[in-house]
Biopython code that builds the backbone (N, CA, C, O; Angstrom):
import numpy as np
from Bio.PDB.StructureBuilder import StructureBuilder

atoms = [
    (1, "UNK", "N", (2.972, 133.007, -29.538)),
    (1, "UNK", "CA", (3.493, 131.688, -29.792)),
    (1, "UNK", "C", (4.289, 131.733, -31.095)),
    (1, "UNK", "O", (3.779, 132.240, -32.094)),
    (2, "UNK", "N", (5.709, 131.141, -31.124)),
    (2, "UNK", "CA", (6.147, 131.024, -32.283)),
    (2, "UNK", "C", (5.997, 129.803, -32.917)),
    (2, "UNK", "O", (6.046, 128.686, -32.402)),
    (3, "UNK", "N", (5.771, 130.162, -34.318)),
    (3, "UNK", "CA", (5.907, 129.090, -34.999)),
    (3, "UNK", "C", (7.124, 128.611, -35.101)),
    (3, "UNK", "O", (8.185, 129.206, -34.914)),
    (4, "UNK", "N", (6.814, 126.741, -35.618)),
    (4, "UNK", "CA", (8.405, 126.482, -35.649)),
    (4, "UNK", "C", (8.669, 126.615, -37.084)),
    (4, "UNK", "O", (7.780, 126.552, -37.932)),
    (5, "UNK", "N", (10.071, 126.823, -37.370)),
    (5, "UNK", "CA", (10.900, 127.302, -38.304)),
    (5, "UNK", "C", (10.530, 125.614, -39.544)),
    (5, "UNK", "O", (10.580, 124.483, -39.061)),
    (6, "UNK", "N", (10.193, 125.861, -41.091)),
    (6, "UNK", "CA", (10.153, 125.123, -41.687)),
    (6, "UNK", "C", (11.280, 124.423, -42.123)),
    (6, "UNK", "O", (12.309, 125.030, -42.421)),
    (7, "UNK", "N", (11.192, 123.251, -42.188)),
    (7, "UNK", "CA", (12.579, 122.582, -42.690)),
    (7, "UNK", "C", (12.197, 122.501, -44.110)),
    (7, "UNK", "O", (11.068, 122.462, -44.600)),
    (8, "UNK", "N", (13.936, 122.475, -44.961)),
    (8, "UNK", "CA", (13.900, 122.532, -46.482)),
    (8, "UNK", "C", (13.135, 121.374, -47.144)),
    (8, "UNK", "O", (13.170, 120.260, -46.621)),
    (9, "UNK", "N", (12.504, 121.577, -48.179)),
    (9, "UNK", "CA", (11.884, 120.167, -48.590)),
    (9, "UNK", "C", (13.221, 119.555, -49.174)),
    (9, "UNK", "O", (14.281, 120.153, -49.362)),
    (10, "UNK", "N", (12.955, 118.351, -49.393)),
    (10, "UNK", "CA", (13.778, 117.262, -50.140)),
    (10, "UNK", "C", (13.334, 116.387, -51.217)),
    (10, "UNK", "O", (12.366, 115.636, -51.093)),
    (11, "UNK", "N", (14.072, 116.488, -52.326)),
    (11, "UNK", "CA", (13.618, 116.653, -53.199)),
    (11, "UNK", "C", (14.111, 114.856, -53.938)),
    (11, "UNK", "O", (15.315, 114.623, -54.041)),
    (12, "UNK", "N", (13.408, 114.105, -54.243)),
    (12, "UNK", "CA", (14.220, 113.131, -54.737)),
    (12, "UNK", "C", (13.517, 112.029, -55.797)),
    (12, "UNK", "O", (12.300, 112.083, -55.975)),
    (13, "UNK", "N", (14.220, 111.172, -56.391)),
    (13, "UNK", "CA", (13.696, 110.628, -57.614)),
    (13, "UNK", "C", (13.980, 108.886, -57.352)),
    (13, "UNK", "O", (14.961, 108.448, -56.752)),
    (14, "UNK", "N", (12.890, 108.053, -57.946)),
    (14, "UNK", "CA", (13.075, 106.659, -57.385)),
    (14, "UNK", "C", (14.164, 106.549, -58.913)),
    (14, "UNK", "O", (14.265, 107.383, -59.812)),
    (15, "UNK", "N", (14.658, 105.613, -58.813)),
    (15, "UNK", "CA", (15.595, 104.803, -59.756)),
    (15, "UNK", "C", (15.551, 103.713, -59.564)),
    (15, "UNK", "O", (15.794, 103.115, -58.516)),
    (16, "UNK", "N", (15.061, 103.100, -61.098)),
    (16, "UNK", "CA", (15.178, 101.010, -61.116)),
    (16, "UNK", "C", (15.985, 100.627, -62.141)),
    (16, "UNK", "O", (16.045, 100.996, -63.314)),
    (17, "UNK", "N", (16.502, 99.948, -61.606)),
    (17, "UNK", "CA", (18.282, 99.280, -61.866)),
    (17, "UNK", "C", (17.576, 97.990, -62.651)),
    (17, "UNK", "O", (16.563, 97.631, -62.050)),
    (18, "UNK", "N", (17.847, 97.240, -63.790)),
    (18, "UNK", "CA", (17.904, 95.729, -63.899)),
    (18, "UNK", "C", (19.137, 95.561, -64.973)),
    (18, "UNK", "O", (19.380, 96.191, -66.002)),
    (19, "UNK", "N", (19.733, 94.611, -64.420)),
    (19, "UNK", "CA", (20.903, 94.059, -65.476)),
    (19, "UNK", "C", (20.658, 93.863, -66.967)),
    (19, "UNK", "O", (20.969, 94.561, -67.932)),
    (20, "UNK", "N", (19.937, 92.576, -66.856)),
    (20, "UNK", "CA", (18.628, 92.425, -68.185)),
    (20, "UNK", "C", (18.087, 93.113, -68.523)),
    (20, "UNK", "O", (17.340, 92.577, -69.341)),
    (21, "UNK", "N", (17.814, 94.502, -68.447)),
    (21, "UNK", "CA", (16.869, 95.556, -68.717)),
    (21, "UNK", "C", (15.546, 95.605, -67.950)),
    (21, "UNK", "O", (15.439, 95.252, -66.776)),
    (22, "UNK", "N", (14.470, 96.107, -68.766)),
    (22, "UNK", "CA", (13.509, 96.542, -67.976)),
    (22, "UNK", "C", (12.384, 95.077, -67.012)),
    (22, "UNK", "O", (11.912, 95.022, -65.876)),
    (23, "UNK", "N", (12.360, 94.140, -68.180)),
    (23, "UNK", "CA", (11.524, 92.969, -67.682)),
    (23, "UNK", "C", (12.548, 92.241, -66.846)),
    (23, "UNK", "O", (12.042, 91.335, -66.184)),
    (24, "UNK", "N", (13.785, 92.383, -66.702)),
    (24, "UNK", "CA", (14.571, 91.714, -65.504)),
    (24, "UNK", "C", (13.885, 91.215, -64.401)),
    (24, "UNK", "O", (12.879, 91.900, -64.219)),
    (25, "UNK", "N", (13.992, 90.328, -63.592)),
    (25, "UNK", "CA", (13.217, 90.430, -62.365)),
    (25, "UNK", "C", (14.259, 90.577, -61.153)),
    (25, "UNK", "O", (13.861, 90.482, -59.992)),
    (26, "UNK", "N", (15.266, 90.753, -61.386)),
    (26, "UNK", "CA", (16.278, 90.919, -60.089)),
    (26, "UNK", "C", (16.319, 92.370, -60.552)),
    (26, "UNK", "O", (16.808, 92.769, -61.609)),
    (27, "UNK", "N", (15.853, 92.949, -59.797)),
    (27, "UNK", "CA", (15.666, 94.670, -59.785)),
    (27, "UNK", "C", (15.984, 95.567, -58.442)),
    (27, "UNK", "O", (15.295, 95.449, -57.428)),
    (28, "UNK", "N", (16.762, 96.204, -58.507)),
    (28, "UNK", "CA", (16.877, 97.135, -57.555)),
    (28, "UNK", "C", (16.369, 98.669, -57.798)),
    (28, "UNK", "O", (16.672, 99.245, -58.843)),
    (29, "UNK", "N", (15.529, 99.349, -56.720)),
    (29, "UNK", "CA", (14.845, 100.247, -56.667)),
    (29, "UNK", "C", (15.758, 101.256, -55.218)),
    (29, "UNK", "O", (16.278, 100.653, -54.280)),
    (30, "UNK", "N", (15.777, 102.471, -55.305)),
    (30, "UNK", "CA", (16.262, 103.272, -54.756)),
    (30, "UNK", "C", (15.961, 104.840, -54.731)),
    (30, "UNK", "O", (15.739, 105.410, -55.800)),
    (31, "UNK", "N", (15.950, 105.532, -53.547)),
    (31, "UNK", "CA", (15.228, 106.801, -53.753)),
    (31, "UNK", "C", (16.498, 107.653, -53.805)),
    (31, "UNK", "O", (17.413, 107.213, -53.108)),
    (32, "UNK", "N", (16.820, 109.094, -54.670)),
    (32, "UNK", "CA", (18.254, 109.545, -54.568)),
    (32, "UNK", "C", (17.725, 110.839, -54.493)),
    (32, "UNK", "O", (16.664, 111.325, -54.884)),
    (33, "UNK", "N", (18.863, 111.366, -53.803)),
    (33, "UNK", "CA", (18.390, 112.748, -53.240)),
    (33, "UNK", "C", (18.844, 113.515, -54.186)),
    (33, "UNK", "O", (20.048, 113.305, -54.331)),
    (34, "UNK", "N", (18.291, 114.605, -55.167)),
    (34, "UNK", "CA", (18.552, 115.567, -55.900)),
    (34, "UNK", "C", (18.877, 117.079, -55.566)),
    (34, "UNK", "O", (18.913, 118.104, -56.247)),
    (35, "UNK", "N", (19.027, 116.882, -54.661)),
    (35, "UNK", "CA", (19.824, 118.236, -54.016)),
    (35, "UNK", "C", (18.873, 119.130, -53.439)),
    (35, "UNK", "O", (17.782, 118.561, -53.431)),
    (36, "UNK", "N", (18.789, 120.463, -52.875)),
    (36, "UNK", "CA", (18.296, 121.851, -53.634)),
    (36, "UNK", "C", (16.889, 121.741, -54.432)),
    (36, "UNK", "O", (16.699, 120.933, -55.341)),
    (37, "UNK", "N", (16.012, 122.592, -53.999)),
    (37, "UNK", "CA", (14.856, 122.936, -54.872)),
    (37, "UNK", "C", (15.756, 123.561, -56.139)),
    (37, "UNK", "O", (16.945, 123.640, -55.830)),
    (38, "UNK", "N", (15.525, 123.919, -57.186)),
    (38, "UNK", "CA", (15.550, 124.337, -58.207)),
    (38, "UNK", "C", (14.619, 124.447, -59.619)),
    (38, "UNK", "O", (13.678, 123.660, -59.719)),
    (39, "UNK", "N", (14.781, 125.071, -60.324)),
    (39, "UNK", "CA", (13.866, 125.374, -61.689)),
    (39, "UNK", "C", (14.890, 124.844, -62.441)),
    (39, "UNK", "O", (16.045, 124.565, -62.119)),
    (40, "UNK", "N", (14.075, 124.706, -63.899)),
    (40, "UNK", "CA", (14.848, 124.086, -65.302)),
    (40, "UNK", "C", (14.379, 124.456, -66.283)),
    (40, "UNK", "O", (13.198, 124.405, -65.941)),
    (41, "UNK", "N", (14.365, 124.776, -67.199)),
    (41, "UNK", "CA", (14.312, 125.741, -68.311)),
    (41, "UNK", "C", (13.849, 124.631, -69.130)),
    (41, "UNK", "O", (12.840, 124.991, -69.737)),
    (42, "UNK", "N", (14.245, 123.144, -69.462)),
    (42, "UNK", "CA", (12.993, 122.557, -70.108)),
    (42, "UNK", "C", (12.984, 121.036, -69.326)),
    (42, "UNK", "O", (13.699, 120.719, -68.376)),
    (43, "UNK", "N", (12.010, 120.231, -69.978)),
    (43, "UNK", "CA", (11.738, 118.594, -69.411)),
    (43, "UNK", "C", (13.368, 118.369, -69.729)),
    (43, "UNK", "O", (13.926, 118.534, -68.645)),
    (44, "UNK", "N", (14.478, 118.031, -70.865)),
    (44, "UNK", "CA", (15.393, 117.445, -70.838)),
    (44, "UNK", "C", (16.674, 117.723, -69.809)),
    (44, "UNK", "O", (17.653, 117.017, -69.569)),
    (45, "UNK", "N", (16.379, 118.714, -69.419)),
    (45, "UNK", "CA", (17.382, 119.806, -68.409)),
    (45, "UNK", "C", (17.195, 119.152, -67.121)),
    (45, "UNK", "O", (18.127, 118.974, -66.337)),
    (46, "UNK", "N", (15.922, 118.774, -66.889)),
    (46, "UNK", "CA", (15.414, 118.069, -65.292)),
    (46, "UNK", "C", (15.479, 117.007, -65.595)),
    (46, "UNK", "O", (15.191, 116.316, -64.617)),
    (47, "UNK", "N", (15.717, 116.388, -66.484)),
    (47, "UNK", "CA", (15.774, 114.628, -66.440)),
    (47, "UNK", "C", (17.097, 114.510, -66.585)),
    (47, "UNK", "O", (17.440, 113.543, -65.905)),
    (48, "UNK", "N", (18.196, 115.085, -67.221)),
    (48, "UNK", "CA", (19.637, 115.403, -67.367)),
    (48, "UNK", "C", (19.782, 115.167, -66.055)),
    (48, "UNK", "O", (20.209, 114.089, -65.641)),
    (49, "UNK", "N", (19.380, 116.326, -65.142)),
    (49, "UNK", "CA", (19.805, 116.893, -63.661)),
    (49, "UNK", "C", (19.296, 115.286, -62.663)),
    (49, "UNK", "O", (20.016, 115.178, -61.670)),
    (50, "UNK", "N", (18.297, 114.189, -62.781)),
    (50, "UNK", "CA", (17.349, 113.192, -62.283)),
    (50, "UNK", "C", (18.912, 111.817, -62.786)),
    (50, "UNK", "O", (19.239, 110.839, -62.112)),
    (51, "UNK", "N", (19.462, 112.223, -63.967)),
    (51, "UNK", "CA", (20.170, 110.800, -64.341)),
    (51, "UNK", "C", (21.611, 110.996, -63.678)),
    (51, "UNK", "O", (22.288, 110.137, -63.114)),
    (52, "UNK", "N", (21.929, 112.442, -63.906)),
    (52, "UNK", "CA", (22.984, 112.304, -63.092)),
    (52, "UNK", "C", (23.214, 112.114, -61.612)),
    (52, "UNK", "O", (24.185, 111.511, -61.155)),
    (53, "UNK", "N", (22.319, 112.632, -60.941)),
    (53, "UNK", "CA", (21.882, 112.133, -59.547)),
    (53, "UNK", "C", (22.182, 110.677, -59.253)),
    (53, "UNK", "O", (23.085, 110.339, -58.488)),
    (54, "UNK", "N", (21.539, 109.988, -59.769)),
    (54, "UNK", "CA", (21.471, 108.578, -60.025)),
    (54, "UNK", "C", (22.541, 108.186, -60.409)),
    (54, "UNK", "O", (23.061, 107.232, -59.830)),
    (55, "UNK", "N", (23.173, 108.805, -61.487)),
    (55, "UNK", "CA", (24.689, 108.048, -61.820)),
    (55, "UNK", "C", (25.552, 108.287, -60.931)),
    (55, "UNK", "O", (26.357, 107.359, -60.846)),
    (56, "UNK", "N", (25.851, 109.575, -59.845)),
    (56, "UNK", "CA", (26.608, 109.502, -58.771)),
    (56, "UNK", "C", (26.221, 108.710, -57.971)),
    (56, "UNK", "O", (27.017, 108.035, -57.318)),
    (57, "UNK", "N", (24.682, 108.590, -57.813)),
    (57, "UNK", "CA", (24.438, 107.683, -56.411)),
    (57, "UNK", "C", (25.392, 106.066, -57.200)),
    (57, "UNK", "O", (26.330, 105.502, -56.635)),
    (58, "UNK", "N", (25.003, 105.793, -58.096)),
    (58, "UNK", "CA", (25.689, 104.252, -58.126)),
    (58, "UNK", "C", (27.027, 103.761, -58.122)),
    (58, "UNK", "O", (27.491, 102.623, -58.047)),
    (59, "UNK", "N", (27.686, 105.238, -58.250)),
    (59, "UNK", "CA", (29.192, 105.247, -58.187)),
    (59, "UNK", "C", (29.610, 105.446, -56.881)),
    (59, "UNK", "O", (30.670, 104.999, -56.443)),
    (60, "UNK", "N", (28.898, 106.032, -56.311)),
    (60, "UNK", "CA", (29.038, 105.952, -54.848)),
    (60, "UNK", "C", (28.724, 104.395, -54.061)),
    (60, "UNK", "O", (29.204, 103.996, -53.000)),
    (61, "UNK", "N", (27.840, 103.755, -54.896)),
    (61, "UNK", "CA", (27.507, 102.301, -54.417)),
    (61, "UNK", "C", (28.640, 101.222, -54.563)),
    (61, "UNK", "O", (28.949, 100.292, -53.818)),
    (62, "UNK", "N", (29.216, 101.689, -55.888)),
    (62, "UNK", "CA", (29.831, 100.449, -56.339)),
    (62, "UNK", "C", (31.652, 100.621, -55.925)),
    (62, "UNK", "O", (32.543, 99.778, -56.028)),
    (63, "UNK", "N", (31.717, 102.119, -55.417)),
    (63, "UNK", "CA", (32.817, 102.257, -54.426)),
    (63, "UNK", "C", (33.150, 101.954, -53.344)),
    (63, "UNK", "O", (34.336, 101.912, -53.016)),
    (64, "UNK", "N", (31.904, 101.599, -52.340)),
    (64, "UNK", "CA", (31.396, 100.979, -51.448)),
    (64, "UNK", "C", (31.556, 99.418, -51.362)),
    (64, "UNK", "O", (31.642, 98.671, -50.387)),
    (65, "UNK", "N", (31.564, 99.247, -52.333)),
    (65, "UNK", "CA", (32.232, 97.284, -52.467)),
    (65, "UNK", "C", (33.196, 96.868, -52.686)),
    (65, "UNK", "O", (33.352, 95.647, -52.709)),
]
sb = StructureBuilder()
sb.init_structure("model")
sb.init_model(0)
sb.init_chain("A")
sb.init_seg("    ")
for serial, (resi, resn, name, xyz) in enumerate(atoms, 1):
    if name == "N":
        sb.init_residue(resn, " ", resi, " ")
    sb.init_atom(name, np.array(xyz, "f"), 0.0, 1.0, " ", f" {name:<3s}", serial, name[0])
structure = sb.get_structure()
């Protein structure tokens, strides 16, 4: 019997949006796909790699309107 072939994991990060900042209550929440498994050499390198994700996803949103 073969096994079936694993699919790639997917890797992704929530993001919350508020105009007003954090206590805003009109908030938008969204999950963005970060590509690719990968490693990072420190915490600021993977949160770098987590904001820009996010900053394409919203440019992609707000091109969309």
């Amino acid at each position: 019997m073969r096994k079936a072939a694993r699919a790639h994991p997917i890797y992704v990060a929530s993001v919350s949006l508020a105009r007003g900042g954090p206590d805003d209550v009109h908030r938008f929440e969204a999950l963005v796909d970060l590509g690719p498994e990968r490693r990072f050499a420190t915490k600021g390198e993977a949160l770098e790699h987590v904001e820009q994700a996010a900053r394409d996803y919203i440019d992609r949103l707000l091109k969309s309107t």
